[in-house]
N, C-alpha and C positions, 0 to 999 in steps of 0.2 A: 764647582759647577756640578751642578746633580745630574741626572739621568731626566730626559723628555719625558712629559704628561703621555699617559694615553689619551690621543683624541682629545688634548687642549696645547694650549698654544703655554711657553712657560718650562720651568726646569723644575725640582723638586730636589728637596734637600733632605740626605740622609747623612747622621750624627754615627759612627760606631767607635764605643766606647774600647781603651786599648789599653790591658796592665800592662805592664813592664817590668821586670824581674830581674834585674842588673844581677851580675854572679856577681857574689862578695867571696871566695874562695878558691882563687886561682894559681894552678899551678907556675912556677916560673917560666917555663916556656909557651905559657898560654896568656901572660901578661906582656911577654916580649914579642909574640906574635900579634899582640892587639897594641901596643907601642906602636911597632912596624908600620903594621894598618893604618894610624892615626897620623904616621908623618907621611905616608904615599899621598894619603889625601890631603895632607896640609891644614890638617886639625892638630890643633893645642891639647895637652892632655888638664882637666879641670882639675882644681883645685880644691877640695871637700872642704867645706867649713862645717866645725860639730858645733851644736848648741852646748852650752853650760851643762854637765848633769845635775838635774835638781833644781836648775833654779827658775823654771817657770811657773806662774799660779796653776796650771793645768796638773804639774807634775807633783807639787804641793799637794794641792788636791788629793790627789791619787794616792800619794803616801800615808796622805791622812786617814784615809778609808779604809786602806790596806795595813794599818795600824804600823808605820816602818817610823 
């Protein structure tokens, strides 16, 4: 739900774009701290699925260009 028009009847919608930057380099006690976190709240921790390396046409691609 946006923020009121000025001086019109009606809401307006504002989009803000949000990176996100997950650490991928954590200490042991800063992964057992965020464990912790994820069972207080009664979150599951996810499970990573990796793609194939090399085996999509994009990556193909890319190999090709880059002469590998």
């Amino acid at each position: 739900r946006g923020v009121g028009k000025l001086q019109r009847t009606g809401r307006g919608d504002l989009y803000v774009p949000v990176d996100v930057l997950p650490p991928t380099d954590l200490a042991d006690e800063q992964r057992r701290l965020l464990d912790e976190l994820a069972r207080l709240r009664g979150e599951e921790r996810p499970q990573a699925r990796l793609a194939p390396l090399g085996g999509g046409v994009f990556a193909r691609l890319r190999d090709a260009i880059k002469g590998r």
